[in-house]
N, C-alpha and C positions, 0 to 999 in steps of 0.2 A: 187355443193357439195352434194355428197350422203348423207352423215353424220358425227359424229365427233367422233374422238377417244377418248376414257375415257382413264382421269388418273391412276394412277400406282404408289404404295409408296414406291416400294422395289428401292435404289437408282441402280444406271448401272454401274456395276462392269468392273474392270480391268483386265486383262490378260499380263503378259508379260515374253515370252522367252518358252511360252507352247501353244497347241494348244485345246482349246475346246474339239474339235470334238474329239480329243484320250479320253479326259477325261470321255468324254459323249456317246462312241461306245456302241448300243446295244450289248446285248449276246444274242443267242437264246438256248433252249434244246439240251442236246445234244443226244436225241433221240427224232424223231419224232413218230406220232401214228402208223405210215406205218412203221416203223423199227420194226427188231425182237430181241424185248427185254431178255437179261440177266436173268434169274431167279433164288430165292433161291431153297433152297430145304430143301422139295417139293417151287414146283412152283406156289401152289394155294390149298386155304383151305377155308372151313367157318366156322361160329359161328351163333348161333341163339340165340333168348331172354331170357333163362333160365341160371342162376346166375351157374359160372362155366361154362359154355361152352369154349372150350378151341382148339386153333392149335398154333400147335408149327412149328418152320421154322431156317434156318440157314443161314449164307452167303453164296457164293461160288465164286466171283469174285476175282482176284488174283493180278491183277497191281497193279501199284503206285498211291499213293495219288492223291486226286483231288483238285482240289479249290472248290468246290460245285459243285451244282447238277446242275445250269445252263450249268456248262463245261464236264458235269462227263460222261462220256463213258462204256454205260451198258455193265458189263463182262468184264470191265478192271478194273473200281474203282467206281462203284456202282452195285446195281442189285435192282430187285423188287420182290412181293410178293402179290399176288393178291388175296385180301379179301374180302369173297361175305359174308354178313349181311344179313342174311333170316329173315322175318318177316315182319312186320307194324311197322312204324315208333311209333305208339300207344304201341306197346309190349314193347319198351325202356323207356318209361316213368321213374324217378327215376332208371335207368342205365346207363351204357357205357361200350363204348369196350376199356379196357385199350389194351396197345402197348406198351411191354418194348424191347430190345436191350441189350444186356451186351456183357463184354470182359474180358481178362484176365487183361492184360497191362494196366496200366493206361496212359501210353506214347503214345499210340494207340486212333484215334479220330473219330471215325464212325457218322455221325447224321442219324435223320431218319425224312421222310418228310410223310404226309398223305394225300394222293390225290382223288377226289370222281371221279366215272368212268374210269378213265385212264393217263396215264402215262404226260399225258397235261392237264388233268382238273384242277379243283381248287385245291388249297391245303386246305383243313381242317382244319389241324394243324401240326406243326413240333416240333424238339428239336434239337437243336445244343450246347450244352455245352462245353466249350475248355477242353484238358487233363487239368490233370490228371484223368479225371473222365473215368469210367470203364458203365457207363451204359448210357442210354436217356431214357426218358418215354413220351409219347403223349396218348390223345385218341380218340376216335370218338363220338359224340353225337349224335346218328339216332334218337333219337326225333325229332332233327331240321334239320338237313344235312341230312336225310332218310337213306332208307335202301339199299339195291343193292353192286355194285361191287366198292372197294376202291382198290386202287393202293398204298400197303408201301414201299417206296422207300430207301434205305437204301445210305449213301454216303459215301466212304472211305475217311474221309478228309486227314486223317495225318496217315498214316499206318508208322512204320517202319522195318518191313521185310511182304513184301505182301503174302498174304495165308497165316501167321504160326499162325496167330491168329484170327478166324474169327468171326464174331458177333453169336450169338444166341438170336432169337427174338421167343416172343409170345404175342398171342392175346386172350382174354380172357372178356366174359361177368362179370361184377362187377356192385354192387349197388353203387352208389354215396352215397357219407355221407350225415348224415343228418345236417341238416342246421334249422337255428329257420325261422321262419315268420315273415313278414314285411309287412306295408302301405305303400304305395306308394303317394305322391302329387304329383302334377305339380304346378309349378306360385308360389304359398306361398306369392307374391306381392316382389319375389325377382328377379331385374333386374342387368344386369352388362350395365359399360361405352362401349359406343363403340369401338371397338377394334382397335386400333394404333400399328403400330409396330417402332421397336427404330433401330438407322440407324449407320452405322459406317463407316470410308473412308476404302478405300480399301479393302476390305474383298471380298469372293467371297459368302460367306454366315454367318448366326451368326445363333445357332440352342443350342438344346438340354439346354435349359437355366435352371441354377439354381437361387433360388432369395430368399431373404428373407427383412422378415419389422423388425425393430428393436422399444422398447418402446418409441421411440421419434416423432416415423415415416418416419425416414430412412429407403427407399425401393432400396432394390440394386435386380439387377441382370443382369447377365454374360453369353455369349455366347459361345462357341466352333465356332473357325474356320476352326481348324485339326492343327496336326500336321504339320510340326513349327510355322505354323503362330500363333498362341497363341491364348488369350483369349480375350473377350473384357467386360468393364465394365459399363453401368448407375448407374442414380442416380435418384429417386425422392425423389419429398416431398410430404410424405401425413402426415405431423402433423398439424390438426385441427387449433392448435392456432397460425402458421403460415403465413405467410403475403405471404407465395408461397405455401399454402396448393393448391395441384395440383388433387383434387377427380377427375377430368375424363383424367387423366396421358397424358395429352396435353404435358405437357414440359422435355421429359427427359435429363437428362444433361450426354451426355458423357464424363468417365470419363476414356478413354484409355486402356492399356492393362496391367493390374498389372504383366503380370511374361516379361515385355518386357525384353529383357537384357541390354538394355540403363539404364532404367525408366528416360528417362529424355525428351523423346517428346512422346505423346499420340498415337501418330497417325505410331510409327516407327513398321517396320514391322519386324520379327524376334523375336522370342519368346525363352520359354522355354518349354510352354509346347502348349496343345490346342488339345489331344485327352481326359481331361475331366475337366470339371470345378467342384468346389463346394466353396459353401459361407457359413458362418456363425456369427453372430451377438451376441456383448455379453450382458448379462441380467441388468446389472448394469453399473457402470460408474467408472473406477480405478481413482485412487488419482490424482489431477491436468487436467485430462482429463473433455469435457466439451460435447463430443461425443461419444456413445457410440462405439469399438473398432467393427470393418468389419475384417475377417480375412476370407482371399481366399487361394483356392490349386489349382494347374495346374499340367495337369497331360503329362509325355512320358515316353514309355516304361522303359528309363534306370532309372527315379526318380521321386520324384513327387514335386515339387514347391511348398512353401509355402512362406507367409507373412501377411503383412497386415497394417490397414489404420485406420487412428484414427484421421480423417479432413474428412469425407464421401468420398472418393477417390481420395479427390487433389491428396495424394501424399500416397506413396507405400513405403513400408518396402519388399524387394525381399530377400528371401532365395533359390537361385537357386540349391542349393544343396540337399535342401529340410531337412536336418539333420535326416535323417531317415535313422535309423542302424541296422534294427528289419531282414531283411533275404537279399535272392539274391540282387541285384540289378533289375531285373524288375518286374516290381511292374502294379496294376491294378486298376483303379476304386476307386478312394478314395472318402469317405464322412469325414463331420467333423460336431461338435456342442460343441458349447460353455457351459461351467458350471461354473453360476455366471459374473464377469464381465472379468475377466484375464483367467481361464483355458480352454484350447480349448484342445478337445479328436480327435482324428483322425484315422479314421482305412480306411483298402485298405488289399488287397491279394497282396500276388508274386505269377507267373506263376508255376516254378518248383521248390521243387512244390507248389501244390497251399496251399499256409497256409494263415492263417488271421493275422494279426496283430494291435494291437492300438498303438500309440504312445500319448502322454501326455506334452500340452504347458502351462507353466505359463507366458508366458509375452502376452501372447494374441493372439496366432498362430507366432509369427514371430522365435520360433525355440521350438528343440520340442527332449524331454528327449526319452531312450532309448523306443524300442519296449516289448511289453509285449505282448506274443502269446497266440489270440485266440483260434486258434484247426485250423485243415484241413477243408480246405472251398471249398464251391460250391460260386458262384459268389456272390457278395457283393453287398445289398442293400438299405444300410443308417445305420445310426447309430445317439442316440438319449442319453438324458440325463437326469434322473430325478431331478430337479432345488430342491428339499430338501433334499431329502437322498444323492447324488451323483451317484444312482445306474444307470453302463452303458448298454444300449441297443444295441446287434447290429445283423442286418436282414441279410438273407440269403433267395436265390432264392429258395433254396430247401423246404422254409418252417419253417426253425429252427431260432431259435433265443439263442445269445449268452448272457448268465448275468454277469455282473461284478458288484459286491457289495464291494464297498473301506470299509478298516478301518476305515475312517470321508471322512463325505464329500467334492468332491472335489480331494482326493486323487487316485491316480490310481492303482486299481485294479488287484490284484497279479496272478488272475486266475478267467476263465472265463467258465461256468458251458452251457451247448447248453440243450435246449427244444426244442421239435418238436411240434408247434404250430398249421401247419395247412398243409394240405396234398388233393391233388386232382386228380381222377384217367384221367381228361383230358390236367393236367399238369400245370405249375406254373410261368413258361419261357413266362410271356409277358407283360414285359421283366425284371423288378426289383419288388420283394416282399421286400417295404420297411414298415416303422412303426412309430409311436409315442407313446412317454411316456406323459399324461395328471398328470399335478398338480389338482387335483380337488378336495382335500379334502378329500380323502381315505386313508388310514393309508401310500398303497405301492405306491399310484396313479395306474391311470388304463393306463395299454400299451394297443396301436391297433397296428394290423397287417392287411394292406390290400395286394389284389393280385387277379390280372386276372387269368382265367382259359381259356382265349382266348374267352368264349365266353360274360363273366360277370364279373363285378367286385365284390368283397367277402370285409366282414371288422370280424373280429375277437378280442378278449378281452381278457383282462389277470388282477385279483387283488393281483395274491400272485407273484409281480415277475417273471412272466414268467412259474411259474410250470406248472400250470394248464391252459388252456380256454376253453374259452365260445366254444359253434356253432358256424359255421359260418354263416355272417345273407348276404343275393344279397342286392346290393345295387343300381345297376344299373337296371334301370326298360324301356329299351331300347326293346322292342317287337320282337325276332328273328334276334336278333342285336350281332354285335360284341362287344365287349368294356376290351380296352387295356390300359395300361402305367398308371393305379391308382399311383395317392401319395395323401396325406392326411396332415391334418393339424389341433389339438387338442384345445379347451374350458378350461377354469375354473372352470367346475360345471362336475356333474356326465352324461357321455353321451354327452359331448356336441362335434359334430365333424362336419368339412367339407371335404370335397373328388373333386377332379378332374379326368378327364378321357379321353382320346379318344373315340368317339363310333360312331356306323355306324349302317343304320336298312339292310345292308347287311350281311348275315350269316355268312359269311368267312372273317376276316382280310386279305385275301391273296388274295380277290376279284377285281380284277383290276377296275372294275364298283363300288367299293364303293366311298362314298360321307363320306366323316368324318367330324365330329365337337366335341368343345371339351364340356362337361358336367359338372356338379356342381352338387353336393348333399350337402346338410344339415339335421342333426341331432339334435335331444337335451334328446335324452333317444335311443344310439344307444347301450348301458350297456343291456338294457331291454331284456324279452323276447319276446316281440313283436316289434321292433322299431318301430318309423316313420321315412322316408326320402322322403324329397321334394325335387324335382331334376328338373334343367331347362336347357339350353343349354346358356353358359358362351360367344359362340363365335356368332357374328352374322353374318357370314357367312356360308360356306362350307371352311374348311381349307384343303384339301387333296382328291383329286380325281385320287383315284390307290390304289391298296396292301400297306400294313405294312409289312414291316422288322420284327421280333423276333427276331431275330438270334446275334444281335451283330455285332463285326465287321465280324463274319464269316457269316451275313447276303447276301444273295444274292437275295432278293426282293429288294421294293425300302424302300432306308434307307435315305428319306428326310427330314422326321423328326427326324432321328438320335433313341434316344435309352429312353427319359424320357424327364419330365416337371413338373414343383413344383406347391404349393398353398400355399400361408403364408394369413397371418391374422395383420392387421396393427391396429393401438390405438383404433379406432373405432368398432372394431370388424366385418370390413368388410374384404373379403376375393381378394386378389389380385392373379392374375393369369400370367405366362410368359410362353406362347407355343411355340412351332417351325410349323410354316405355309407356303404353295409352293403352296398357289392357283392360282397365276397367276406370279409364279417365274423360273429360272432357275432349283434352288435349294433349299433354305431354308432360311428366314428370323425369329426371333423372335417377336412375336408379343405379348402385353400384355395388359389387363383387370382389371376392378375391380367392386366388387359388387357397388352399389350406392344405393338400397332401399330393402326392406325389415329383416328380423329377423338379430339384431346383433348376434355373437360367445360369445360377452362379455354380452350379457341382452341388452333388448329396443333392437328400431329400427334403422335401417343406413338409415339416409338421404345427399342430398345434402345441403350445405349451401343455406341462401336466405339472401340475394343476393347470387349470384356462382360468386366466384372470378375470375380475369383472371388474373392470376399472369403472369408477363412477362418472355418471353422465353428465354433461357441460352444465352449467345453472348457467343463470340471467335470460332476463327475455331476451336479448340479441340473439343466447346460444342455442337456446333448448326448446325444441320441437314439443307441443303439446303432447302428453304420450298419449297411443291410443291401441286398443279402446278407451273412451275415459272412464273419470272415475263411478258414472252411473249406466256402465254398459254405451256410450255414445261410439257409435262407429265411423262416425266421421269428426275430428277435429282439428281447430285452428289455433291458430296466435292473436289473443288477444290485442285493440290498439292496434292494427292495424290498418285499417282500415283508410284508401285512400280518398283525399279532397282537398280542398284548392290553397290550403295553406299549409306547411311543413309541422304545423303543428297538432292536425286534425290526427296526426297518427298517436298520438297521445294521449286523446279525446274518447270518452265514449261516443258511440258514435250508432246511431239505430239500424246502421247497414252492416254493421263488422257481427259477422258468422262467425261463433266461438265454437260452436258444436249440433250436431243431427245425431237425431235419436230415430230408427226404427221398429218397429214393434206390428205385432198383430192381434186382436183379440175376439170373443163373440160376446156380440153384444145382441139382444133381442135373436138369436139364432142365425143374425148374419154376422160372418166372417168378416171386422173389418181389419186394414191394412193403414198404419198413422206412420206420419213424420213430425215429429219435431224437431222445430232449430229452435236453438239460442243464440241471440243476439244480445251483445256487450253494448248497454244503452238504452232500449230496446223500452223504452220508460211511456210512448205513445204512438199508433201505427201513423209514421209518415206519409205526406201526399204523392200519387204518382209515382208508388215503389212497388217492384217485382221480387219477389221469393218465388225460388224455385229448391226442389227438393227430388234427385232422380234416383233410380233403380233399375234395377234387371233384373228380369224373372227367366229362370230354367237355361242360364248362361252353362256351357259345359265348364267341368272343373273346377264349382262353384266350393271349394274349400278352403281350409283357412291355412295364409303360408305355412311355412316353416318357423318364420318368426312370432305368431299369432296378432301381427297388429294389421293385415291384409288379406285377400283372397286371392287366388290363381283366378276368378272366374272370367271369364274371356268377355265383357259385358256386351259387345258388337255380335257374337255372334248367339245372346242372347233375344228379349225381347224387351226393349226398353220404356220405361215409365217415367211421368212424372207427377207430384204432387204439386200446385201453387197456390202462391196469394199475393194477388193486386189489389192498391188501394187506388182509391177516386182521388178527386180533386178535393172532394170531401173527407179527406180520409179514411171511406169506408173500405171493410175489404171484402172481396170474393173470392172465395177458395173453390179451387178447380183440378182437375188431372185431366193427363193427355199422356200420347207417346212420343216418342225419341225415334229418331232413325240416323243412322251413320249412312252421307250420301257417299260419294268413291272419291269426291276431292277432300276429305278429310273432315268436313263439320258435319256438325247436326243439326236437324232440322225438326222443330219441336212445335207438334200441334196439339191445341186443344180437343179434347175431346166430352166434356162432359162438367157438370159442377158436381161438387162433393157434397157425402153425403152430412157431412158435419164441418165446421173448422172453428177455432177459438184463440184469442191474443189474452195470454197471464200478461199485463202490465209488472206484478210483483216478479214473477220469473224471467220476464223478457224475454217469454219463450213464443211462436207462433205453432199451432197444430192443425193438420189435415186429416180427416179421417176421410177414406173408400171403403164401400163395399168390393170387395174381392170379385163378386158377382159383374162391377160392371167391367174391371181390367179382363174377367173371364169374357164376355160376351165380345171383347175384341179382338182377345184371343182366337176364340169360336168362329169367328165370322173371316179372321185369315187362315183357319186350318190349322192350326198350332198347338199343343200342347196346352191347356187351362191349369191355372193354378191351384194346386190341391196342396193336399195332409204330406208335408217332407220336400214341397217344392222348394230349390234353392235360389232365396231372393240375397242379392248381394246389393248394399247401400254403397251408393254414390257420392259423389261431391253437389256442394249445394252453390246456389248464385244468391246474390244481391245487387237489384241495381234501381235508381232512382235521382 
C-alpha cells in the first residue's frame, strides 16, 4: 500500500436522465492571441498620469448578440480597444483610469471586460449589467495591475437591430475619492469553529446561502440548487441555555425544502423556485407562538415564492404564487426583513422594465399586500429595517439607496426618496452593494453601506436617513489582494460592526491561480474618523482555487460560488458565517462557521462553554447526514433513497442509480501498485442499460490533510492533478470499466476525458457494490508525459465525490 486516501465531506451526488459531461464542457476564447482582432475606432489610444487625460473610441462590430465573450466572435458581436497606460505605476497613486460604455436603447446589452496585455490575459475588472440599463462602468488601478498595454473588450450581449446602435466608450485619468483612515489588527484573540459544511440528499450542489440567527438562537440557513430544483433548509441551535446549544455547529438538522410543491416529504425533488433564496427572522414573538416566525422567498423568473415557519422548519406555510402584484410577471432577486415580530418587507426588481418594488406582510411573510414602487433600479441588494422608527432601507448596485419613512412604525411606506451614497471610479459590481440599519441609540440609527470595488472592501455611514455620508473607510486590509461579495452585520452601540468577505493576496479576482478564503472584520468605532478593524480569516482552509464570476447569471468565469454569502450575529454576540465552497468538489457545497473566542458585538467576550456540550445529532432520514468516514473507512458518503426519477415516489425506492458510498484503497497485487474505487449502490441488484459511474480523485493536491473535524480534507483538488475511475454499461448491459483525467476549465466545469481501460473491474450483485482497479503505472505515465510529479510511496490522494447517470 503506497498510501491512503483522505476523506471528503461533500456527500456523491446523483444524476439521472442527463449527462455531466454536457453540463461541464469547457468553452475556450473565441479569439486567440494569433487571430486578427476586430477593433473600435480608433483601434488604440493612450492615457498618462495627469488628472483629465482622456481617449475616446466607438463600436464597430455589426452582428447578432452573443452569449459572452467566452463565445463572442470579434467583428461580429464583440470588438476591442487597446489601451496603453504610460507611466510608473508610482504616478497613479490616489488615481484610476475610469472606462465608461453608453448607448441609446435601454433594450440594448453591451458589457465591457478589462484585460492586462492582451486580448487572453487576465481580466482586471469587468461590468456586465442586464437591460434596461444604457451604460457599464469599470476601471483600471495601475498602482497595483501596472502600467503598459490593456485590452477593453466590448461584448454585444443582446443587441436588437445590430449596428443601429453602437456603444461609445471612453477612458479617462480621475482622482479616486477620498476615503477617511484606518487601523488595521490581526488576531484580536478572535477565533472561528472549524469549518463543517451541511449536506442534503440529492442535490447536485447547495451554494449562495442565506442565513440568519433569531433572539432565541435559531440559526437558519438555505441553499440554492437552481432552478426547479428548489431550495434547501438547516437548522441549528445556538441558544446558550439549551441543552442542544450546538457552539461548534456539529449538528445541523435538515429541514427540507420549503418552496417544495408537495411540502409533505423533505427530501421531494421539484420546487418552485431555487435561482434565489432569502430568509428572515422576526424580532419578537406574536401571540400564542412560542418560536420566533422564519419566513423564506424562493425565487424563478415568472414569480417569487414566499411563506413561512413558526416550529423552526418542521413544517412550511407555501405561498407558490408568491401574492405579488406590484409589476410584470418576472421578477428578480428578492431580499426581505422583518419589522418587529408579524411584518415582513420584501423587495425584488422586474426585468422590463427594471423597477423596484416592496411588497408588505402582516402575518409574518406567509402573503403579502399590494406592491408599492420604488423607482427604476439597477440591481438589488438587500433591503433592511429600522426596529424603532419603521424606516425602510433598500441597496442598490449602483451605490444608491432607496428611503421609505412610514406614517408609524411598521406601516408601509407610500413613496421612496433614492440617495446616492457611495460611488467608485473602479466600479461597484462585485457583486451586491448591500447595507444595514444599526439600532444603537442615535436619534435615526446609523445605516452602513458596504461594497467592493473589485479590489477592496469599503463600509460607509449615514445618521440623517440616508441624506448624507460619511467617507468611505477600506476595510479589508488584504496586501495587493482582491476581496469580493462583502455583506455585513450591525451592534447595539455606536460603531459597532462585523463584515465578511472573499479575499485572495492575488490581484485579479479573475486570476485563475488565485487561492481564496473567506474574511471577518470587526469594528466598534467604525462611525469614527479613524476606525479600527481587526480582521482574521473566518475559513480555515483555502475555499476556491480559480476566477470569480462578477457578472451574474451573464457571468461567464467561474460562478462556483454563485453570486453572495451572509454574516448574522446570534445571542452571544458571536458572528456566524454560511459560505459557498468547491475546494475539493464538483461544484459547490455550503459550508458554515462561527466565532468561538474573542470580542462579543453585544459587549464582553465569546467563549466556549466548560464543560462543551455534545449535544446529540438530529435522527430520521430527513435530519441526519450520513456520517462520514463511514462505518467501513468509506470517504465519501450519501443519503440513502434518494435518488431522483420521474415519480415522487422513486425517492423511496431502491433504485440502481442512488450512491450510498465510495471506498478508495491501494494495494500490490502481482508487484503492481493498484489504485481501486468502489461505490455502493442502494438497489444495485443488476448493472442497468446505458448507465454511467464515475468515481474521481486528486493526486499531490497541496494541503492534502484531514480537517480539523476529521470527516474532510483541506486539499485544494483544482490545483491538484485530477483522475477518474468509470463504468458504462451497453444496451446490453454489459460494462466497461475505464479511467481518464479531470481538468477544471476557468468558466467553472469540468471537463472529463477518457484516457485508457482498466486494468480489472467487477459488479458484487450480493453487495451492490461496482469496483475499478488501475495500475498506478498508467496515471504515472500521464503524469510523466505532462512533467508533473508521479505517484509514489506517501503521495497525497484525496477521494472525491462520485456521479450516476442513466
Amino acid at each position: 500500500m503506497i498510501t491512503s486516501f483522505c476523506s471528503h465531506s461533500v456527500p456523491a451526488r446523483r444524476f439521472r436522465g442527463f449527462s455531466l459531461l454536457a453540463l461541464c464542457a469547457g468553452l475556450l476564447l473565441g479569439a486567440s492571441a494569433s487571430d486578427t482582432l476586430h477593433a473600435a475606432n480608433p483601434a488604440a489610444g493612450s492615457v498618462d498620469p495627469n488628472l483629465g487625460s482622456k481617449v475616446t473610441f466607438v463600436g464597430t462590430a455589426t452582428g447578432p448578440a452573443s452569449e459572452g465573450e467566452l463565445t463572442c466572435v470579434d467583428g461580429t458581436n464583440c470588438d476591442v480597444f487597446t489601451l496603453t497606460v504610460a507611466g510608473e505605476p508610482a504616478d497613479y497613486v490616489g488615481k484610476a483610469i475610469k472606462i465608461d460604455i453608453d448607448w441609446e436603447s435601454g433594450t440594448n446589452d453591451y458589457d465591457l471586460v478589462i484585460r492586462k496585455d492582451s486580448v487572453e490575459g487576465p481580466v482586471v475588472n469587468n461590468s456586465g449589467d442586464g437591460p434596461p440599463s444604457s451604460f457599464e462602468s469599470a476601471g483600471i488601478n495601475p498602482a497595483a495591475t501596472g502600467t503598459g498595454v490593456y485590452v477593453v473588450r466590448v461584448v454585444y450581449f443582446a443587441i436588437t437591430t445590430p449596428g443601429a446602435d453602437q456603444y461609445r466608450g471612453v477612458a479617462e485619468t480621475v482622482s479616486r475619492p477620498a476615503e477617511r483612515a484606518a487601523t488595521y489588527l490581526k488576531g484580536g484573540g478572535i477565533q472561528f469553529s472549524p469549518n463543517v459544511t451541511v449536506k442534503a440528499p440529492n442535490t447536485v450542489r447547495d451554494g449562495e446561502p442565506s442565513s440568519r440567527t433569531d433572539f432565541q438562537g435559531n440559526y437558519y440557513v438555505g441553499g440554492i440548487r437552481g432552478v426547479p430544483a428548489g431550495v434547501d433548509l438547516w437548522n441549528f441551535d445556538l441558544n446558550p441555555n439549551s441543552g442542544q446549544f450546538d457552539p461548534l455547529m456539529r449538528n445541523p438538522i435538515y429541514r427540507g425544502q420549503p418552496d417544495s410543491f408537495t411540502n409533505k416529504d423533505t427530501t421531494q425533488v421539484g420546487a418552485d423556485g431555487g435561482g434565489d433564496i432569502d430568509l428572515a427572522v422576526g424580532f419578537g414573538l406574536p401571540p400564542r407562538q412560542i418560536v420566533p416566525t422564519l419566513a423564506f422567498s424562493s425565487l424563478v423568473a415568472a414569480n417569487i415564492s414566499v411563506g413561512n415557519s413558526i416550529d423552526r422548519g418542521k413544517t412550511f406555510f407555501l405561498n407558490p404564487l408568491g401574492n405579488l402584484t406590484g409589476g410584470p410577471p418576472i421578477d428578480d432577486r428578492e431580499w426581505q426583513e422583518f419589522f418587529g415580530a408579524n411584518t415582513v418587507f420584501l423587495l425584488y426588481r422586474t426585468i422590463f422594465p427594471v423597477i423596484a418594488f416592496v411588497h408588505r406582510s402582516t402575518d409574518g411573510g406567509r402573503t403579502y399586500g399590494p406592491a408599492v414602487t420604488v423607482g427604476p433600479s439597477s440591481q438589488v441588494g438587500g433591503i433592511d429595517v429600522n426596529q424603532n422608527d419603521g424606516t425602510v432601507y433598500n441597496f442598490f448596485i449602483d451605490g444608491r439607496v432607496a428611503v421609505g419613512v412610514p406614517a408609524r412604525p411598521g406601516d408601509q411606506p407610500t413613496s421612496y426618496t433614492f440617495h446616492q451614497a457611495v460611488s467608485d471610479p473602479f466600479g461597484l459590481r462585485n457583486i451586491f452593494v448591500t447595507g444595514k440599519v444599526a439600532e444603537d441609540g442615535t436619534p435615526n440609527g446609523t445605516v452602513y453601506i458596504t461594497y467592493s470595488n473589485g479590489f477592496d472592501v469599503y463600509l460607509a455611514h449615514s445618521t440623517d436617513r440616508g441624506v448624507t455620508w460619511s467617507l468611505p473607510v477600506r476595510v479589508s486590509d488584504v496586501p495587493f489582494g482582491a476581496n469580493i461579495f462583502p455583506w455585513l452585520e450591525t451592534g447595539k452601540t455606536p460603531g459597532s460592526v462585523v463584515l465578511t468577505w472573499y479575499g485572495t493576496e492575488n490581484q485579479s479576482f479573475n486570476n485563475d491561480g488565485a487561492n481564496w478564503k473567506v474574511f471577518f472584520a470587526q469594528s466598534f468605532n467604525a462611525n469614527s474618523a479613524n476606525p479600527t478593524f481587526t480582521q482574521v480569516e473566518a475559513s480555515d482552509h483555502i475555499i476556491h482555487g480559480s476566477n470569480i464570476s462578477t457578472g451574474g447569471l451573464t457571468g461567464t468565469a467561474n460562478r462556483n460560488l454563485i453570486d453572495y454569502f451572509q454574516i448574522s450575529v446570534d445571542p452571544q454576540g458571536a458572528a456566524v458565517i454560511a459560505y459557498t465552497d468547491d475546494h475539493n468538489d464538483l461544484t459547490g457545497a455550503t459550508f458554515v462557521t462561527r466565532q468561538i473566542s474573542g470580542p462579543s458585538l453585544n459587549g464582553g467576550q465569546v467563549s466556549l462553554p466548560n464543560p462543551l456540550l455534545n449535544p446529540a445529532p438530529p435522527t430520521g432520514k430527513d435530519e441526519a447526514a450520513p456520517p462520514q468516514p463511514g462505518r467501513d473507512g468509506e470517504q465519501v458518503t450519501d443519503f440513502a433513497l434518494d435518488t431522483r426519477g420521474p415519480v415522487p415516489s422513486d425517492l423511496d425506492a431502491a433504485n440502481p442509480l442512488d450512491i450510498v458510498s465510495i471506498k478508495y484503497d491501494s494495494s500490490v497485487v502481482d508487484g503492481k501498485t493498484i489504485l481501486s474505487a468502489t461505490m455502493k449502490l442502494n438497489g444495485l441488484t443488476a448493472l442497468p442499460p446505458n448507465a454511467l459511474y464515475r468515481m474521481s480523485f486528486t493526486a499531490n493536491a497541496p494541503d492534502s490533510v484531514l480537517s480539523a473535524t476529521g470527516d474532510y480534507t483541506y486539499g485544494l483538488s483544482d490545483r491538484g492533478d485530477q483522475f477518474f475511475f468509470s463504468v458504462t454499461t451497453s444496451s446490453a448491459n454489459l460494462p466497461t470499466f475505464r479511467y481518464g483525467t479531470a481538468v477544471r476549465e476557468s468558466n467553472g466545469g469540468l471537463t472529463f476525458t477518457t484516457r485508457g481501460t482498466a486494468d480489472s473491474g467487477s459488479f458484487n450483485a450480493a453487495r451492490g457494490t461496482i469496483t475499478v482497479n488501475v495500475d498506478v503505472a498508467k496515471f504515472n505515465a500521464l503524469l510523466t508525459e505532462a512533467g508533473k510529479p508521479v505517484i509514489a510511496a506517501g503521495s497525497p490522494l484525496v477521494g472525491l465525490r462520485g456521479t450516476s447517470s442513466g
